[in-house]
C-alpha positions in Angstrom: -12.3 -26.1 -15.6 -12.3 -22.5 -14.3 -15.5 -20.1 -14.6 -14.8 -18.0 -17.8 -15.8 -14.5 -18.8 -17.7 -15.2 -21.9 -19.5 -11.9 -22.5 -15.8 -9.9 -21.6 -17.9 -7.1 -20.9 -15.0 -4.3 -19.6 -17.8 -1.2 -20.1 -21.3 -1.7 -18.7 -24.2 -0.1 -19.3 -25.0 2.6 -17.1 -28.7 1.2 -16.7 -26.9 -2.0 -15.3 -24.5 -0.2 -12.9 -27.0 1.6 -11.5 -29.1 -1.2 -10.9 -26.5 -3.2 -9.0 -25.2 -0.1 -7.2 -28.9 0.8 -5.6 -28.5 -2.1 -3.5 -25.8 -0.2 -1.7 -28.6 1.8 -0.1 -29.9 -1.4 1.0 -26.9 -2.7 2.0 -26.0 0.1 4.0 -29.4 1.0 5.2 -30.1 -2.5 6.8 -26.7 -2.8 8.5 -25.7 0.8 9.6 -29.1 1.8 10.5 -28.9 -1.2 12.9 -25.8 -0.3 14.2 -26.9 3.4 14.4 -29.6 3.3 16.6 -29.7 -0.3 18.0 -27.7 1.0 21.0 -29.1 4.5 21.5 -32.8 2.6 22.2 -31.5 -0.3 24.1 -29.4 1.6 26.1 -30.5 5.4 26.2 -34.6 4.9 26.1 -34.8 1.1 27.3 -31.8 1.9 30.1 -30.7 -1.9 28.9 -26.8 -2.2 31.1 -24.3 -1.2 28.3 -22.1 -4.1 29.2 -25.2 -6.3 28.9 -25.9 -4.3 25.2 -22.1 -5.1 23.9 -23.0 -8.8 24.8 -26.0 -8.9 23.0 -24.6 -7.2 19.7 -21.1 -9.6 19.4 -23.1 -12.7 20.0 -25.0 -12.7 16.9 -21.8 -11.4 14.9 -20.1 -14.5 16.1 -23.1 -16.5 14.4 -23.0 -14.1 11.3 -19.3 -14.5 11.0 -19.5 -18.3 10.6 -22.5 -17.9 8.0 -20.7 -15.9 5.7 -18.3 -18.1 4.9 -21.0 -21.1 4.4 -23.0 -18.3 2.2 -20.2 -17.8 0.0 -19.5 -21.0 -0.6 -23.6 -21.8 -1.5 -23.7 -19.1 -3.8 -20.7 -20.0 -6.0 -21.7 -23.4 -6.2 -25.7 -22.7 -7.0 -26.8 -22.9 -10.2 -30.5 -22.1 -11.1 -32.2 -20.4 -14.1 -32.0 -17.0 -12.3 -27.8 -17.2 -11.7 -25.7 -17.6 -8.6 -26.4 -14.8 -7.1 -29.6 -13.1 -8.2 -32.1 -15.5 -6.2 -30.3 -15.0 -2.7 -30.8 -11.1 -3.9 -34.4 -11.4 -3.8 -34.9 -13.6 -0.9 -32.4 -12.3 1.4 -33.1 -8.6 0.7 -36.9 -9.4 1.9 -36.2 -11.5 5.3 -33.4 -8.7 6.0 -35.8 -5.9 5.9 -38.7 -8.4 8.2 -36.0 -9.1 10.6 -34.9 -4.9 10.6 -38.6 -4.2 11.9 -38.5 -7.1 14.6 -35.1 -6.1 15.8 -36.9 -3.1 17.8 -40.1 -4.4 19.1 -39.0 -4.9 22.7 -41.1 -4.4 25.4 -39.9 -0.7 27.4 -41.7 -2.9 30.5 -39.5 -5.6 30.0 -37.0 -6.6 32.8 -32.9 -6.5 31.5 -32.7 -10.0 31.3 -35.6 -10.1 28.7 -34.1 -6.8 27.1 -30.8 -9.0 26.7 -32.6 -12.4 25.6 -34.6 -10.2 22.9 -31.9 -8.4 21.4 -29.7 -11.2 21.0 -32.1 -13.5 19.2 -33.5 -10.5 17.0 -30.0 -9.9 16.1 -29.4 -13.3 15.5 -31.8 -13.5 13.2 -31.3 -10.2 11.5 -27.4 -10.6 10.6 -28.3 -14.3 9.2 -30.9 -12.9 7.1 -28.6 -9.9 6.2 -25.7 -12.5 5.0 -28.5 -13.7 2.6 -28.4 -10.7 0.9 -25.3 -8.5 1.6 -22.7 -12.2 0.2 -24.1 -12.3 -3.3 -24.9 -9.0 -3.5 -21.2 -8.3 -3.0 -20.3 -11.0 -5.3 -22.4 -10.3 -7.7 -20.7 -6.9 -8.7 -17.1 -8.4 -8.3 -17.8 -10.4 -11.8 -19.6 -8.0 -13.8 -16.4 -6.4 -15.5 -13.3 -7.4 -15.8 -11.2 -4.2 -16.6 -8.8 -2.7 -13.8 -10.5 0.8 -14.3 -13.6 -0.1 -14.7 -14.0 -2.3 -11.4 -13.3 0.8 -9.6 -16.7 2.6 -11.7 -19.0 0.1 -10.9 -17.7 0.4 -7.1 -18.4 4.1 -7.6 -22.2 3.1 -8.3 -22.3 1.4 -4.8 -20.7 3.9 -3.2 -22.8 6.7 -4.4 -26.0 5.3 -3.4 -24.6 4.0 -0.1 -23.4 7.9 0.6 -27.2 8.4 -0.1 -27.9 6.3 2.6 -26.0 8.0 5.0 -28.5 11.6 4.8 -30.8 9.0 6.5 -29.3 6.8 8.5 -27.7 10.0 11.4 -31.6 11.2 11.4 -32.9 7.6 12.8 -32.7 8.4 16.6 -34.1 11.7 15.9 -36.7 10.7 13.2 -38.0 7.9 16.7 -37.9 10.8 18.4 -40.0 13.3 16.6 -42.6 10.4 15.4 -42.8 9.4 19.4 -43.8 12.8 20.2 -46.2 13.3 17.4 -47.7 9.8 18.5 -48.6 10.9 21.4 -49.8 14.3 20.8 -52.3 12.8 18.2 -53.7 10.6 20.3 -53.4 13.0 23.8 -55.8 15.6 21.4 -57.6 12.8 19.7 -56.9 14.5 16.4 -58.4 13.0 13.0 -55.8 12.1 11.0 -56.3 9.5 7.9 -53.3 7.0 9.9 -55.1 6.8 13.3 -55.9 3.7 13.2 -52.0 2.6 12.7 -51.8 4.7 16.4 -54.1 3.0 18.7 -52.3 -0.2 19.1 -49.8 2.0 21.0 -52.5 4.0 22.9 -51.4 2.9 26.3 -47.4 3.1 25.8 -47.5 6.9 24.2 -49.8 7.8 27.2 -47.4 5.7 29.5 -44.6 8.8 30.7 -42.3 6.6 31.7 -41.7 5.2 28.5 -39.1 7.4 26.2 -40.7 9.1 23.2 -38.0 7.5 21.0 -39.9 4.1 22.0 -43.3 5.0 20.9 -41.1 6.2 17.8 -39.2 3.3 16.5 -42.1 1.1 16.4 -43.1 3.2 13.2 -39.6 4.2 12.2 -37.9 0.6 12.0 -40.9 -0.7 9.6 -40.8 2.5 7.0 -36.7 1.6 6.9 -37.8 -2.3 6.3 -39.6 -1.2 3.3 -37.3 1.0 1.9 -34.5 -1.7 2.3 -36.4 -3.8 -0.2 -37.4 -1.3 -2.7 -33.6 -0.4 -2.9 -32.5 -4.1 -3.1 -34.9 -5.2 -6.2 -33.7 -3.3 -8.9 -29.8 -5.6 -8.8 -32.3 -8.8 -8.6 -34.2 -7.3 -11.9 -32.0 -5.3 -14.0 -28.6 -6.8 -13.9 -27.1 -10.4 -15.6 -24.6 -12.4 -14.1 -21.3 -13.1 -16.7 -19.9 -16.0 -15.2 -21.0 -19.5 -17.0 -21.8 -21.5 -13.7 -22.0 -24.4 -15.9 -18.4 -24.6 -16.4 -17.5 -23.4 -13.1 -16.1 -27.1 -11.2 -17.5 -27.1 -7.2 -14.8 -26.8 -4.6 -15.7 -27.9 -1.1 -16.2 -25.6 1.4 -13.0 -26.5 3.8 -10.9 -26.6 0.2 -12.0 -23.1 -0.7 -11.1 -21.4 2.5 -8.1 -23.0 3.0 -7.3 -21.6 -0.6 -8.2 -18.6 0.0 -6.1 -18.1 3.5 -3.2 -18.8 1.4 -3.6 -15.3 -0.5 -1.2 -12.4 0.4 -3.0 -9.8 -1.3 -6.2 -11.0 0.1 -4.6 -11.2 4.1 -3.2 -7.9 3.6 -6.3 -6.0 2.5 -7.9 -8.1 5.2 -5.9 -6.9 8.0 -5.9 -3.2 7.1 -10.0 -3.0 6.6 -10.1 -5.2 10.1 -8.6 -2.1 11.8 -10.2 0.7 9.7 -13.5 0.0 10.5 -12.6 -1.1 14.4 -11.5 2.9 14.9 -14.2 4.5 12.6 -17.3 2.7 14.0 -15.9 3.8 17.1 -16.2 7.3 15.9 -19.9 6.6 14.6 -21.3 5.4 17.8 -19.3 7.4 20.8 -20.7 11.0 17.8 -24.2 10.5 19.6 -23.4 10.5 23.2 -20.3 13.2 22.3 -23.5 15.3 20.8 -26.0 15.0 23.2 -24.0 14.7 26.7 -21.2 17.2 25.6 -21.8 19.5 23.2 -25.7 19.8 24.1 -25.3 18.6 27.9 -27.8 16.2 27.9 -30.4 17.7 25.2 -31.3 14.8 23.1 -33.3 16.2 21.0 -30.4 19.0 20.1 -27.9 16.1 20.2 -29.3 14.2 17.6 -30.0 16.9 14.6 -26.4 17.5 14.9 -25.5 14.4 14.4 -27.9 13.8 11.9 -26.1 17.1 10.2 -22.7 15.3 11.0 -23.8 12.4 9.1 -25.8 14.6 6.1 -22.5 16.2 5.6 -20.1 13.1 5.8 -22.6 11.9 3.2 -22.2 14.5 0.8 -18.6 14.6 0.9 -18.4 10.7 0.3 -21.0 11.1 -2.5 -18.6 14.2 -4.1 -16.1 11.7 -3.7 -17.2 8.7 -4.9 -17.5 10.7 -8.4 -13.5 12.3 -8.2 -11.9 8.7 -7.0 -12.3 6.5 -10.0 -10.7 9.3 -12.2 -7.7 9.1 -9.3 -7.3 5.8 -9.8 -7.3 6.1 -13.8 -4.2 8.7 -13.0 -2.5 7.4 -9.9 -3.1 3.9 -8.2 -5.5 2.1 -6.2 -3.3 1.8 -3.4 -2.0 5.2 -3.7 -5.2 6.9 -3.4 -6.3 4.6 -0.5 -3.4 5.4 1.4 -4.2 9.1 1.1 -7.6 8.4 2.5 -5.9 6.6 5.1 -3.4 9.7 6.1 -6.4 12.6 6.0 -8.8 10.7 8.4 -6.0 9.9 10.9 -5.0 13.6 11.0 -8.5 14.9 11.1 -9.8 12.2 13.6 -6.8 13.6 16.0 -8.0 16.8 16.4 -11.5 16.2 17.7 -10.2 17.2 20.7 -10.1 20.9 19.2 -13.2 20.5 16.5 -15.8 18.9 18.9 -17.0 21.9 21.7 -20.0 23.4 22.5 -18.6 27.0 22.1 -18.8 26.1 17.9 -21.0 22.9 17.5 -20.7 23.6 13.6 -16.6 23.3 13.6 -17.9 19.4 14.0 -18.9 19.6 10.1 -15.4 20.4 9.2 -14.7 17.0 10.7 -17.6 15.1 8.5 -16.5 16.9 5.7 -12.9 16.0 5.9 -13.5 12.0 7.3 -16.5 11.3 5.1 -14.1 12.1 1.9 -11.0 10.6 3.0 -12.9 7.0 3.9 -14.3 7.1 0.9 -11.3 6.2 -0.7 -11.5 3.2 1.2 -14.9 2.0 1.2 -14.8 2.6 -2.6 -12.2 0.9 -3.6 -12.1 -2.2 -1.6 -14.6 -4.3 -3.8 -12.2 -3.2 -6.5 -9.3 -4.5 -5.3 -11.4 -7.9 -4.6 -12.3 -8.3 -7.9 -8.4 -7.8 -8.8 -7.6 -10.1 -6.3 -9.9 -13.0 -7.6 -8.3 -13.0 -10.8 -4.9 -13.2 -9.0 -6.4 -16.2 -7.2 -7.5 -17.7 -10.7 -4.0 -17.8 -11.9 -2.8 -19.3 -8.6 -5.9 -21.5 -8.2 -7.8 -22.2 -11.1 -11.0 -21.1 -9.5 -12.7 -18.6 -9.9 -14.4 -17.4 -6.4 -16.1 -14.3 -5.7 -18.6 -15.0 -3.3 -16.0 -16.8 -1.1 -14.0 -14.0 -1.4 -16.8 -11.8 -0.7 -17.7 -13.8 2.5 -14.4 -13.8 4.0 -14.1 -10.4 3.5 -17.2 -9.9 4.8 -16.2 -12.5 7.9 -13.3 -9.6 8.4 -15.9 -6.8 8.7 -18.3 -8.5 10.9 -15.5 -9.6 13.1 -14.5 -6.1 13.5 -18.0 -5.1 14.1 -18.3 -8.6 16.8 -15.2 -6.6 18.8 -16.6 -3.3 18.4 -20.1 -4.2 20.0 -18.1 -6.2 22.4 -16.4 -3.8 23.3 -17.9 -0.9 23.2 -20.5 -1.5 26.2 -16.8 -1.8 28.2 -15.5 1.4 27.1 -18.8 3.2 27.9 -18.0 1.8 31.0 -14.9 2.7 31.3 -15.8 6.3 30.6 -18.4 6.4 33.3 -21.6 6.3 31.4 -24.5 5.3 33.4 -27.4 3.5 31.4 -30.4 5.8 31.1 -28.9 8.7 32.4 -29.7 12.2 30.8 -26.3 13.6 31.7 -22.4 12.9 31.7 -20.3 14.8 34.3 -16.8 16.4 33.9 -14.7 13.4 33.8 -16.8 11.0 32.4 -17.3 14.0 29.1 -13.2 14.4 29.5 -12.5 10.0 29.0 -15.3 10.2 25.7 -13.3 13.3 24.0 -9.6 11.6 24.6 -10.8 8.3 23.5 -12.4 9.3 20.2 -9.4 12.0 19.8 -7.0 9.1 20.0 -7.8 6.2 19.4 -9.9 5.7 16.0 -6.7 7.6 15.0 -4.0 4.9 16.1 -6.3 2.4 14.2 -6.1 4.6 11.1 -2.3 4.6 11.5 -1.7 0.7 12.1 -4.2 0.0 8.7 -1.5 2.5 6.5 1.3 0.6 8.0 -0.5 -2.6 7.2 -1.7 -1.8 3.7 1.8 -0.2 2.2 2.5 -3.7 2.0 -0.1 -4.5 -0.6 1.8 -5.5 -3.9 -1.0 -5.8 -6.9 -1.1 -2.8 -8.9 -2.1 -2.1 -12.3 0.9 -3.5 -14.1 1.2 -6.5 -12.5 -2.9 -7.5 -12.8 -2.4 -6.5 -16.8 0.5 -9.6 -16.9 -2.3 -11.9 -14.6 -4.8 -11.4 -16.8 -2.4 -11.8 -20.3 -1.4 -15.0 -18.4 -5.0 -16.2 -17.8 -5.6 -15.3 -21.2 -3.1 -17.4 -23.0 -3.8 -20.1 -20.4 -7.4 -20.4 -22.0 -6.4 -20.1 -25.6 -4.4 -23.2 -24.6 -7.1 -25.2 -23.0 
């Protein structure tokens, strides 16, 4: 028989949305803080080859992107006192913050090949650890409602405290730089300070000049984000209940649930149009540090990163403003209306970075975040509502209900996105001319980083509209799924 909905629950309590939604600080935290500042310290203050650095950040995605899949299916067919989902929660949210901390312990004395063995087994082992978590997690808030509007609100939750990441995740390079420093000018003085005991075990490094400050730093910085990862994760473990009555729910195989799942339109379309939004807006996250410090500072990293940091504070506080204003869209217009819109604003913003990136008006950069951080919102908001629409359109097709599947193939999507970016991203620094380790870009190598994030993040943008006008499930037609999978229960 398929899972039923026995509590119907189509308003939540705010206590419960909360709950769930903190984990999208955790969420967020553990895999954009890696993605923020993994490269920066491998490549800037270790001088690890970018090429080398693409290599060992796609590797591990390859590895992730096969365990989602595997995860989904494990969580929609466990059953234990605590739920589906819940335990995974707990356990996964832990080992993802342990494996956050280990990611940046390298050695700066290290030869490239070790640099390159490292980060490819401590990323191995943080994205398995991180598909613990982030696959039920997801799935978890796909069943807690099942009214068209309110989806969208419980997304909002997520998306507010995931915006709330984002005023700490721009600071991380320049939070490993600031606590390098003041490393080593507590123990250069031999100040008393009631932590000096957590600073002699890095005596030798901080008095070591050779080694980057941002190196003394992250050995702090990466453990004080581990425990905030968990602190933000607990609270959907504790203070939320799982509707879906796993005893009735019958256990698909894993090759049978995939090979479902391929077969969904709705599902392939949102697919292919998230694939190439987040391919040309990582693009844009990464390639904003070197643009700060190499062109709009000229090689002052200390400069370069508080304005990014203030690019990201501001991209946050648009998406958080906007994560309030979309779910009242959506009760007006569409969910694919006011995605597409997203879609449209970003692309023609994104294009003229040529214009709103210079060192003659560094601030003219916030414009940018401003603009970008409240058109994707739109997207990142709304996707794990039209998921959970998309499930119950698989139900009536199926007879399964599914969400962690679904949640780990969309998932898969993202991380295989994320597997070309890192890929390809050490070839484009290439490309551009960037040297590893060196404190300065010249003339061409500053004019290739401006045209490529100028154009194209922006023809990614434009190939994901196309892609997504195609999407068919609106609120009408889910109304008549969900009559149909109505009466079809009345009649079993």
């Amino acid at each position: 028989m398929p899972t039923e909905f026995p509590h119907a629950r189509k308003k939540l309590p705010l206590r419960e949305k909360i709950a769930w939604g903190t984990g999208g600080f955790s969420e967020q935290l553990a895999t954009n803080g890696l993605n923020n500042i993994f490269v920066p310290i491998f490549n800037i203050g270790l001088g690890l080859n970018s090429v080398l650095i693409g290599w060992a950040v796609s590797i591990p995605r390859f590895v992730e992107m096969i365990a989602d899949p595997v995860m989904g299916n494990i969580s929609d067919n466990c059953q234990s006192r605590f739920g589906r989902r819940r335990p995974f929660i707990l356990a996964g949210s832990i080992l993802t913050a342990f494996a956050f901390g280990i990611s940046y312990m390298a050695s700066p004395y290290w030869g490239d090949r070790t640099l390159f063995v490292y980060a490819i087994l401590a990323c191995i082992f943080f994205y398995l650890m991180y598909t613990m978590f982030s696959i039920p997690y997801a799935a978890l808030g796909l069943e807690l409602t099942d009214d068209y509007d309110e989806r969208a609100d419980v997304q909002k939750y997520r998306m507010i405290f995931a915006s709330a990441s984002i005023f700490l995740i721009p600071w991380l390079y320049k939070l490993c730089l600031l606590t390098g420093e003041h490393v080593r000018a507590v123990l250069a003085t031999n100040r008393q300070v009631w932590y000096a005991p957590l600073l002699q075990p890095l005596a030798e490094m901080a008095a070591d000049s050779s080694v980057n400050a941002e190196i003394v730093g992250v050995r702090y910085v990466a453990w004080a984000v581990a425990i905030v990862i968990v602190l933000t994760a607990l609270p959907a473990f504790f203070f939320t209940r799982e509707n879906v009555a796993v005893q009735s729910a019958e256990k698909l195989g894993f090759f049978h649930s995939s090979w479902l799942i391929l077969q969904n339109r709705s599902f392939r379309t949102l697919c292919y149009m998230i694939f190439l939004v987040i391919v040309g807006m990582y693009f844009i996250s990464v390639l904003m540090t070197y643009a700060n410090i190499f062109y709009i500072w000229g090689g002052d990293k200390s400069a370069g990163a508080t304005w990014n940091g203030l690019y990201g504070t501001v991209s946050g506080i648009a998406s958080f403003a906007s994560s309030l204003v979309i779910p009242r869209l959506v009760r007006r217009f569409d969910k694919k209306e006011v995605l597409m819109a997203g879609l449209v604003v970003t692309a023609l913003f994104i294009s003229l970075t040529w214009f709103l990136l210079t060192p003659a008006m560094p601030a003219l950069q916030l414009v940018l975040a401003l603009v970008i951080g409240s058109g994707m919102s739109a997207c990142w908001l709304l996707n794990g509502s039209l998921i959970a629409d998309i499930c119950d359109e698989d139900e009536l097709l199926t007879g399964h209900r599914r969400e962690g599947m679904f949640a780990a193939f969309f998932g898969f999507i993202v991380k295989m996105a994320f597997t070309g970016i890192a890929l390809l991203l050490g070839f484009v620094l290439t490309f551009i001319g960037y040297q590893a380790g060196a404190d300065t870009m010249g003339p061409e190598t500053i004019f290739r980083l401006r045209l490529f994030i100028a154009i194209f993040p922006s023809l990614c943008l434009l190939g994901a509209l196309l892609v997504f006008s195609r999407y068919s499930l609106n609120r009408t037609r889910l109304s008549e799924i969900q009559a149909q999978l109505r009466a079809r229960k009345q009649n079993n």
